[in-house]
PLY file of the C-alpha trace (Angstrom):
ply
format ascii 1.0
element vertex 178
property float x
property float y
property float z
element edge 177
property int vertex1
property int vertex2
end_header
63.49 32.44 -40.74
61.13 34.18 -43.09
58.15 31.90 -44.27
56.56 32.48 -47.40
53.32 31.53 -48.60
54.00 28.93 -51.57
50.12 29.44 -52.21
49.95 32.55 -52.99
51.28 33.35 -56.58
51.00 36.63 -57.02
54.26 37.79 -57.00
56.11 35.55 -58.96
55.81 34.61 -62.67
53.22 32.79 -64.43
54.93 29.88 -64.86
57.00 29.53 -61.53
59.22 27.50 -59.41
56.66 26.82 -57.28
54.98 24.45 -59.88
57.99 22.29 -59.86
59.88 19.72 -57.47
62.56 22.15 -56.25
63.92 22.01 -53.10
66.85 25.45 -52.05
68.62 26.54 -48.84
70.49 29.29 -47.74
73.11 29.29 -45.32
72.72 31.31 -42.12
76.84 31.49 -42.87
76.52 35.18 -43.10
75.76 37.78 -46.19
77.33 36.85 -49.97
80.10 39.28 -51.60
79.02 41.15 -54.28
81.76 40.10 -56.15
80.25 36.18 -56.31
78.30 34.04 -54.31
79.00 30.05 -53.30
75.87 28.69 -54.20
75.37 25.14 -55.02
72.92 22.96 -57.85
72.69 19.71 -56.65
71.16 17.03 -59.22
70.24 13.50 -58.28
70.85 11.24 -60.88
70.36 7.26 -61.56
72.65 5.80 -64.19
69.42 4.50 -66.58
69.78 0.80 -66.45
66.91 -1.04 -67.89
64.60 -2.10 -65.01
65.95 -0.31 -62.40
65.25 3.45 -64.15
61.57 4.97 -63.84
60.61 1.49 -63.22
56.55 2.97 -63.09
56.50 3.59 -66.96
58.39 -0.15 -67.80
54.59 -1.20 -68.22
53.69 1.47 -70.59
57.26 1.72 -72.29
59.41 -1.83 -71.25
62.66 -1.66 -69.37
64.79 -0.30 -72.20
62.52 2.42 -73.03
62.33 3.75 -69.69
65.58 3.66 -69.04
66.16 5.83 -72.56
63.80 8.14 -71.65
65.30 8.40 -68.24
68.77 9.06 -69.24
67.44 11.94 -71.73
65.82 13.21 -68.96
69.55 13.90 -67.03
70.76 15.12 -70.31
68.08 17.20 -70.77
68.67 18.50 -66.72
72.17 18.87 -67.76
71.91 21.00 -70.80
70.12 23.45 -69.34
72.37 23.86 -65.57
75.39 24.23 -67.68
73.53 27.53 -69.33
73.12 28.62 -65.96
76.77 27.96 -64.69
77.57 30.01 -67.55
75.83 32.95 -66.51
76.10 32.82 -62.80
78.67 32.02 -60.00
77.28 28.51 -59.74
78.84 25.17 -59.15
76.91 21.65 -59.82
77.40 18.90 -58.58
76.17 15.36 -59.45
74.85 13.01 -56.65
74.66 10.14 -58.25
74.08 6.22 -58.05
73.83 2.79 -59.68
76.88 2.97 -61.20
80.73 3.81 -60.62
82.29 7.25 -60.87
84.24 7.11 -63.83
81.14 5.41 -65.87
79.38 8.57 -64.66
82.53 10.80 -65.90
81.88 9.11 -68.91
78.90 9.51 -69.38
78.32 13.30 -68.53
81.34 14.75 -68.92
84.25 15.57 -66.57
82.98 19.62 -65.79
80.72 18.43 -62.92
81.51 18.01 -59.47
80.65 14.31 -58.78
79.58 12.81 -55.15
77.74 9.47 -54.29
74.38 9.51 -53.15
74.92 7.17 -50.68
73.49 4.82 -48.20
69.94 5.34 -46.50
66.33 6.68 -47.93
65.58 9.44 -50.22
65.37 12.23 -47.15
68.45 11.09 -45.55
70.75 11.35 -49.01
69.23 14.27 -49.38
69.70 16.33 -46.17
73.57 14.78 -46.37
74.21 16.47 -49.56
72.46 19.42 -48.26
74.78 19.13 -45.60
78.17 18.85 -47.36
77.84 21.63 -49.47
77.21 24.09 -46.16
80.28 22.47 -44.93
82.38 23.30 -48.28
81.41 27.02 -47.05
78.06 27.09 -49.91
75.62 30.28 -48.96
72.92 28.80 -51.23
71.90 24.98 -52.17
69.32 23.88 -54.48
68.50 20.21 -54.81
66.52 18.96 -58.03
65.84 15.43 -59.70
66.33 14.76 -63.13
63.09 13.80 -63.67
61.15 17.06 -64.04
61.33 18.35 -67.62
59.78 21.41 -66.72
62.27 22.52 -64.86
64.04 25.81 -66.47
67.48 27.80 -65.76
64.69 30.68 -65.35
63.01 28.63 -62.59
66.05 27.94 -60.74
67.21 31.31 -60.43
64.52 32.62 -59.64
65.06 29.97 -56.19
68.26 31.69 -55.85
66.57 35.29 -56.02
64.29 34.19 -53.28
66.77 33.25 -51.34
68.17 36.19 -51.02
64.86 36.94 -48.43
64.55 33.24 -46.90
65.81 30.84 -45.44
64.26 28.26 -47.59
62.21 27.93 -50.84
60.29 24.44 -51.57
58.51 23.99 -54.62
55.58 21.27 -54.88
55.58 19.31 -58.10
51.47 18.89 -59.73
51.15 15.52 -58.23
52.09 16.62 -54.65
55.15 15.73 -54.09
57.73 18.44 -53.66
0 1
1 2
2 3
3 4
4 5
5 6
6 7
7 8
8 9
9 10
10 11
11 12
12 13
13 14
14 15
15 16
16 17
17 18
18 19
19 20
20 21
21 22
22 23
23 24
24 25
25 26
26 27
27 28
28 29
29 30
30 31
31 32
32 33
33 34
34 35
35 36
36 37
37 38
38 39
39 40
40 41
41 42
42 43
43 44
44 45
45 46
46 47
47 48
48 49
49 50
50 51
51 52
52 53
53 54
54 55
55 56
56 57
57 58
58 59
59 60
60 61
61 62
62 63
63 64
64 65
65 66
66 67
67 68
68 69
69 70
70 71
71 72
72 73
73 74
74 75
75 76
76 77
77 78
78 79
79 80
80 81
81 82
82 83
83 84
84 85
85 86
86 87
87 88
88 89
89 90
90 91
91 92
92 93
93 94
94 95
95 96
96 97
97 98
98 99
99 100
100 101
101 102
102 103
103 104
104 105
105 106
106 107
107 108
108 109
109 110
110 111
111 112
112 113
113 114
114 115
115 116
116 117
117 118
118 119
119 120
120 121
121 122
122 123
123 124
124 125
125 126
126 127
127 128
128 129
129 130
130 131
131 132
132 133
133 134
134 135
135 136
136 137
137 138
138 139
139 140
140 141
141 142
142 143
143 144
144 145
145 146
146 147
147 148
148 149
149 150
150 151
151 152
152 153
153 154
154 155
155 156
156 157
157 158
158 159
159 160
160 161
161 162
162 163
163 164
164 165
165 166
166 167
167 168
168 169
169 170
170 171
171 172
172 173
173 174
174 175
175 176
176 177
C-alpha cells in the first residue's frame, strides 16, 4: 500500500479533500477498464426526525429546527452526487436509518441504490458497507456523511483521482474527526 502524507498539501488544491470528513478505498481487485470503472459513493443518512437529528444544535435551534437543517443537509449532499453520477461512471448508494425504505424512496427519490445501515457502532456500519460494495465487484468506495456542507463533486473526485495511486485516501474534517 502506498501511504501518503495527508499533511503535506502541496500537491493538491487549495481547497482540498483533505479538509473534509472523507473516507475512499480501492480494491486490490485488480486494474479498472478504460472503458468505466465500478466505483462506489456511499452516503450515510438519518431520516431528520425532530430530536433524534443533530441532536447537539436542538439547544441552539430546538428539535424541529435541527432536524430541518439536517434533512437540507442530505439534500444538499444529494444535489451535488447526482452532478457527479452524471459525469462519471459512478453509482450511489444510500445507507440509511431511522426510518423504512420506501419512506426513504420517498423522500429522495427512487435513482439511488438504497441499503440499511444496520446494527452495531458507527465503525462497524461503516467497514460493512465498505465491505459489500467490494463484494458487488466495486474497484473504488468512498464513504461520506451528510453532514459536511463543504463537501464538493470537485472534492470527491479528486478522492477517486488519488486512488488511482493508493490504496486509501482519509480526509480529516477541522474539528478532528475524519
Amino acid at each position: 500500500m502506498q501511504k501518503t502524507n495527508f499533511r503535506d498539501r502541496s500537491n493538491l488544491k487549495k481547497d482540498s479533500l483533505f479538509s473534509r470528513l472523507f473516507f475512499s478505498a480501492k480494491s486490490d481487485a485488480g486494474e479498472e477498464s478504460r472503458e468505466g470503472t465500478l466505483s462506489r459513493l456511499i452516503i450515510f443518512a438519518r431520516f431528520p426526525e425532530p430530536g433524534k437529528s443533530k441532536t447537539r444544535l436542538i439547544p441552539a435551534l430546538g428539535p424541529a429546527g435541527a432536524a430541518e437543517l439536517y434533512r437540507q443537509m442530505v439534500e444538499h449532499t444529494l444535489h451535488w452526487a447526482k452532478k457527479l453520477r452524471d459525469r462519471l461512471p459512478l453509482s450511489i448508494e444510500i445507507r440509511f436509518t431511522g426510518r423504512p425504505l420506501e419512506t426513504f424512496r420517498h423522500w429522495l427519490g427512487p435513482n439511488f441504490l438504497y441499503s440499511p445501515q444496520g446494527e452495531g457502532d458507527l465503525g462497524q456500519r461503516m467497514r460493512r458497507s465498505i465491505q459489500d460494495a467490494f463484494a458487488m465487484k466495486m474497484k473504488k468506495v468512498l464513504l461520506i456523511g451528510t453532514d459536511c456542507p463543504d463537501l464538493s463533486p470537485d472534492l470527491v473526485e479528486g478522492a477517486l483521482v488519488l486512488l488511482r495511486s493508493s490504496d486509501l485516501v482519509l480526509g480529516p474534517s477541522e474539528d478532528g474527526g475524519y
